[in-house]
C-alpha positions as CSV (number, residue, x, y, z in Angstrom):
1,X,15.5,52.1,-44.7
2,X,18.3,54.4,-46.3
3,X,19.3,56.8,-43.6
4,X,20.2,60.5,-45.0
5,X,22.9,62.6,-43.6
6,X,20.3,64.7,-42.5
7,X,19.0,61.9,-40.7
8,X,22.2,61.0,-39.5
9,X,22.8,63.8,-38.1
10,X,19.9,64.4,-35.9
11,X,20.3,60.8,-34.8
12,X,23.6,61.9,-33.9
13,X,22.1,65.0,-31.7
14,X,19.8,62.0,-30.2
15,X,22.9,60.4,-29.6
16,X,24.7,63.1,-27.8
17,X,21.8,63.8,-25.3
18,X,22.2,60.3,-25.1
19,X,24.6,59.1,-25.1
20,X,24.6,57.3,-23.5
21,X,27.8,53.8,-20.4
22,X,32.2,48.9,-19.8
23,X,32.7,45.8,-20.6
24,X,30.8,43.4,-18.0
25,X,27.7,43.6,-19.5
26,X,27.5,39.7,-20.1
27,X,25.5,37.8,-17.5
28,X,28.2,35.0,-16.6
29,X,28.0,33.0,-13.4
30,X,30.8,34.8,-12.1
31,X,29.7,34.0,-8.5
32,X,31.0,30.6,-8.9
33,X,34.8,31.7,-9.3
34,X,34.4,34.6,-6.6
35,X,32.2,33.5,-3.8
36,X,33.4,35.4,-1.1
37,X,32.5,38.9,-3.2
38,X,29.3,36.8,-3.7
39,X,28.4,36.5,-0.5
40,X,29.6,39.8,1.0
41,X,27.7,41.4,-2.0
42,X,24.4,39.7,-0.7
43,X,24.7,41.1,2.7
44,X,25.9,43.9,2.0
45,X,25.3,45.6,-1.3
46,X,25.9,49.1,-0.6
47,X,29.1,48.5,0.6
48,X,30.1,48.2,-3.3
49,X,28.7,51.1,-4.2
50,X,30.6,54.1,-2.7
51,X,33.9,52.4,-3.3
52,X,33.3,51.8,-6.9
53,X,32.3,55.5,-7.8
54,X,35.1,56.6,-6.0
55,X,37.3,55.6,-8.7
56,X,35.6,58.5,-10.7
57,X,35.8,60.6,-8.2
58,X,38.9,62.3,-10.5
59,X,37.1,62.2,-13.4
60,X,35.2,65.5,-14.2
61,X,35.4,65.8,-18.2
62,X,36.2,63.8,-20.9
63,X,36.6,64.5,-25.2
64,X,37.3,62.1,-27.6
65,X,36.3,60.1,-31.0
66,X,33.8,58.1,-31.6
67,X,31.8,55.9,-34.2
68,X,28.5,55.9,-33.9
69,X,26.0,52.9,-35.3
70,X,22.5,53.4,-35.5
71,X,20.0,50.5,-36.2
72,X,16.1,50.7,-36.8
73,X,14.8,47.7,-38.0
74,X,16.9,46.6,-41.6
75,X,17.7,50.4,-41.7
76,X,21.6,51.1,-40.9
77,X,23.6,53.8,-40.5
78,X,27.3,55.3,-38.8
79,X,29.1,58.5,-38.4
80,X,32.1,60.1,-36.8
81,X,31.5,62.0,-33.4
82,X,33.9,64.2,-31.4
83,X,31.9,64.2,-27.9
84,X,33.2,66.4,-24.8
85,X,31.5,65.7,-21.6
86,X,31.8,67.5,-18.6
87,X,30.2,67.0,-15.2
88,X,27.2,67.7,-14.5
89,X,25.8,68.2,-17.8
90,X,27.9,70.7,-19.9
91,X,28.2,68.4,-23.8
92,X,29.6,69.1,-27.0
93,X,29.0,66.1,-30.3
94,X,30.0,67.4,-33.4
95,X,28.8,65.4,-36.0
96,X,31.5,64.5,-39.2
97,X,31.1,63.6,-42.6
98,X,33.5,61.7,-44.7
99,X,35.5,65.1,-45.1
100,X,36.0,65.6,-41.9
101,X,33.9,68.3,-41.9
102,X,31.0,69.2,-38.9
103,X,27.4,68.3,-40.5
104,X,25.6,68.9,-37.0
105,X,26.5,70.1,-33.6
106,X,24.8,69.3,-30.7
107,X,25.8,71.7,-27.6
108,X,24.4,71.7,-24.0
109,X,24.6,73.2,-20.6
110,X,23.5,74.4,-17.6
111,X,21.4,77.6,-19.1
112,X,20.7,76.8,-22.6
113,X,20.6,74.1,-25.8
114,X,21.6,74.5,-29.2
115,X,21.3,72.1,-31.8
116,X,23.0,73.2,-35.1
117,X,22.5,71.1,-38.7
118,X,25.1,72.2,-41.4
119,X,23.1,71.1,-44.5
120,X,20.4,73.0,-43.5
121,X,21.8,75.8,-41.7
122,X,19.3,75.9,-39.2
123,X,19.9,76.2,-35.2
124,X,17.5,74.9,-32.8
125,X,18.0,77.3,-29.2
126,X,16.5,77.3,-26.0
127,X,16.6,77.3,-22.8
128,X,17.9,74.3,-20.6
129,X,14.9,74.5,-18.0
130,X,12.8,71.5,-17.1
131,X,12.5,68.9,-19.4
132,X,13.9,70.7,-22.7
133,X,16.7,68.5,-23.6
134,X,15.0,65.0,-23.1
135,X,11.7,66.4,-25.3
136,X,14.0,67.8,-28.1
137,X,14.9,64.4,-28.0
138,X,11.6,62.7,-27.9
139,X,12.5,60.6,-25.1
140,X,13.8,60.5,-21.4
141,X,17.5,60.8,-21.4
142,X,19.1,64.4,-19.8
143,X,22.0,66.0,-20.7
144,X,23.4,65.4,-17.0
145,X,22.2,61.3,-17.4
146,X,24.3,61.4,-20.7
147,X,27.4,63.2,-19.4
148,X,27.4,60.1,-16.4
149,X,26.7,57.5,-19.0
150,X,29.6,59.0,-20.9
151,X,32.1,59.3,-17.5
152,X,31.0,56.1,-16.3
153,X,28.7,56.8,-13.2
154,X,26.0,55.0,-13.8
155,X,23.7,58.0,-12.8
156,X,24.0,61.2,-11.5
157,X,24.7,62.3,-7.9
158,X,21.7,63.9,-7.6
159,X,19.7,60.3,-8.4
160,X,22.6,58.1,-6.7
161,X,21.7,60.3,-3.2
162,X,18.1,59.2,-3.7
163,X,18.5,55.4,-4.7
164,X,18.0,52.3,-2.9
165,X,20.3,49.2,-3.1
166,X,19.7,45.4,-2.7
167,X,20.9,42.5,-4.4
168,X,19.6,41.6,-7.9
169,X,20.0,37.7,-7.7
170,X,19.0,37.1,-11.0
171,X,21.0,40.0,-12.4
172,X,24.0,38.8,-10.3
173,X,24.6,42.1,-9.7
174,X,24.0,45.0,-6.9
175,X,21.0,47.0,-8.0
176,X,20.7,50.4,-7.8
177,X,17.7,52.1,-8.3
178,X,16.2,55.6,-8.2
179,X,13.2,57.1,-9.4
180,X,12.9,56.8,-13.7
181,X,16.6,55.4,-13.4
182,X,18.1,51.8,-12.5
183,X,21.8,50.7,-12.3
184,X,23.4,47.4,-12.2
185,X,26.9,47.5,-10.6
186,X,29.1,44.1,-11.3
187,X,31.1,43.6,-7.8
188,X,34.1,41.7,-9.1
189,X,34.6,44.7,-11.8
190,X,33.5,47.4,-9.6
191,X,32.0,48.6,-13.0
192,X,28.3,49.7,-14.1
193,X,27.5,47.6,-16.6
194,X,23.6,48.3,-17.6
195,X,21.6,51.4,-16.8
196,X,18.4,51.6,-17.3
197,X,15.9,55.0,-17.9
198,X,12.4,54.8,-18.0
199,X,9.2,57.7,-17.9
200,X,6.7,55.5,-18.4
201,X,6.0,56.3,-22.1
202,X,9.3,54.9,-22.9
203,X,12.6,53.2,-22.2
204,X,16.6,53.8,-22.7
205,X,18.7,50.8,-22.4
206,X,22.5,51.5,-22.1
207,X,24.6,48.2,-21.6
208,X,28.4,49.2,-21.2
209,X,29.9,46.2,-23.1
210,X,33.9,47.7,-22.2
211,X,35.7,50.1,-20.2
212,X,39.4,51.3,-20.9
213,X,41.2,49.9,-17.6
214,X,42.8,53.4,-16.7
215,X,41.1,56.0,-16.3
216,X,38.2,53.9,-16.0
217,X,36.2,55.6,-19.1
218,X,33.6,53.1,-21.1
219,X,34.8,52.5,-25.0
220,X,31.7,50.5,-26.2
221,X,28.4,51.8,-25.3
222,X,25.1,50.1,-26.8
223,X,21.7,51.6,-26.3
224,X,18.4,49.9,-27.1
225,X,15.5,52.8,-27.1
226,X,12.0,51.1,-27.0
227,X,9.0,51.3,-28.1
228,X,10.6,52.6,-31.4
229,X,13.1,49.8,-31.4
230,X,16.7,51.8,-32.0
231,X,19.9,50.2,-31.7
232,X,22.1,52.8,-30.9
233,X,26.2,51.8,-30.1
234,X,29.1,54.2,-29.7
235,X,32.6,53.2,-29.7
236,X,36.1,54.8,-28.6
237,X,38.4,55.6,-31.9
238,X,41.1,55.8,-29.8
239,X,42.4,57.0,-26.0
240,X,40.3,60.2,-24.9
241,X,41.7,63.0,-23.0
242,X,40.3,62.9,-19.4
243,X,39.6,66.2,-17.8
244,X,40.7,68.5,-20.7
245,X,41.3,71.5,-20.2
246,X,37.9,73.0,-21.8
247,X,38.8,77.0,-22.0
248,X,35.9,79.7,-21.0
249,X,32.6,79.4,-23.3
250,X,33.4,76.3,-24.8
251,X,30.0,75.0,-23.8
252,X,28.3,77.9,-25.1
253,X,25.7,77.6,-28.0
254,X,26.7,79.4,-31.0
255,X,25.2,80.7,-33.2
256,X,27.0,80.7,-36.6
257,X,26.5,83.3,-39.4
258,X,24.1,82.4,-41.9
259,X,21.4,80.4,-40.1
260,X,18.3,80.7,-39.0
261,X,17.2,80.4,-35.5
262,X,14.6,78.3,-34.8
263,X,12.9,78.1,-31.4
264,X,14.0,74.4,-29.5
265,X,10.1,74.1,-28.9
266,X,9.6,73.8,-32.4
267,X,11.8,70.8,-32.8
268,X,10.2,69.2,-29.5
269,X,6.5,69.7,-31.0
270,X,7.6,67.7,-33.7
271,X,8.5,64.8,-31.6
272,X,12.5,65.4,-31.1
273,X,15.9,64.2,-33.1
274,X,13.7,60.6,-34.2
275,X,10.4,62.3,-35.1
276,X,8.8,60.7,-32.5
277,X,5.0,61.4,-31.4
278,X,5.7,64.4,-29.1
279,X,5.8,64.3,-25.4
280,X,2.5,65.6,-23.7
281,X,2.9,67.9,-20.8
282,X,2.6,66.3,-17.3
283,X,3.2,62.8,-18.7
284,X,4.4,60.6,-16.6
């Protein structure tokens, strides 16, 4: 599969609703070496919790590069991003070609989306209401579930005052888990490691396979999107800036001189950034 820039660039836009989540993502016996975290884990697993998303607690925006890969069967594909990420669900991914020049932007927050592709000079807009950003995807993942992914959360407040957690002794891990949305916390790391969205129509994987050690922001981020079978994986270029200082409107969607407006509808009938068979109303 050859994998256009037109393509590219509205896997990026996947990407950035996406995106999105640090390096403990193997499944070694480390109860073996640490046995008293073991065991205090076991009886008490929420214990971990708080104390380990404290260590966010600072972190309300983030903006840096990134390489993308995207994988569909023998199809490949990568790109340059700039992402900015601010709590609860404001994003900016610009899309870059070889130039260095912006083929797509994807913008969202708290009253509207905007999805811009350079090549064609066409704008998908609409409103951020209900479900708008995860079906002009074509699958379940929110701006606000991509902005913790991005930050390192592991899932949004609103979810995380919701969730139950117990032990996952297979997982070796302390399970989190709210409705649509699971999280696996590592206790020794005091890191999310795997997150886990699911609709019932389909699934987002995000394994964090690094984190930066301070701030604690994730570097590698893999995504597996099923039934369709993406590999998606993001990677730090470099150290981001934590809690830039993101002036008035930077969110806002903008529409550039030249293109046409297209209704964000339009691109969710067609089933979103992968083409995907189109979400029906009321599914579950």
């Amino acid at each position: 599969m050859v994998i256009s820039r037109a393509d590219k660039a509205r896997a990026a836009g996947a990407l950035a609703a996406l995106l999105i989540f640090a390096g403990c993502a193997g499944r070694n016996n480390w109860t073996t070496d640490h046995p008293d975290i073991a065991a205090r884990a076991q009886a008490n697993p929420q214990g971990f919790v708080e104390p380990a998303v404290a260590q966010w607690s600072d972190i309300a925006g983030v903006a840096g590069s990134y390489q993308m890969r995207v994988a569909k069967g023998i199809g490949r594909g990568s790109a340059d991003l700039a992402i900015s990420a601010r709590r609860p669900a404001d994003l900016d991914i610009e899309l870059l070609g070889p130039s260095g020049a912006t083929e797509a932007i994807l913008r969202a927050n708290q009253y509207e989306i905007g999805l811009a592709f350079a090549e064609d000079r066409v704008i998908y807009r609409g409103p951020s209401a209900g479900a708008a950003f995860e079906k002009a995807l074509g699958f379940d993942l929110s701006a606000a579930d991509a902005v913790a992914v991005l930050l390192g959360y592991g899932m949004t407040d609103a979810d995380r005052g919701r969730a139950a957690t117990t032990w996952d002794a297979d997982a070796r891990r302390v399970h989190v888990a709210a409705p649509g949305v699971q999280a696996w916390l590592h206790p020794v790391t005091q890191r999310f490691d795997r997150i886990l969205h699911s609709d019932g129509r389909d699934t987002v994987d995000a394994m964090i396979r690094s984190w930066q050690p301070k701030p604690p922001i994730p570097d590698q981020i893999r995504l597996e999107v099923e039934p369709d079978g993406y590999s998606i994986e993001l990677s730090l270029s470099g150290p981001p800036t934590v809690n830039p200082d993101f002036p008035a409107g930077f969110f806002d969607v903008e529409v550039f001189p030249g293109f046409e407006v297209r209704p964000l509808s339009e691109l969710a009938a067609e089933g979103g950034l992968f083409r995907r068979a189109a979400p029906t109303e009321g599914a579950q």
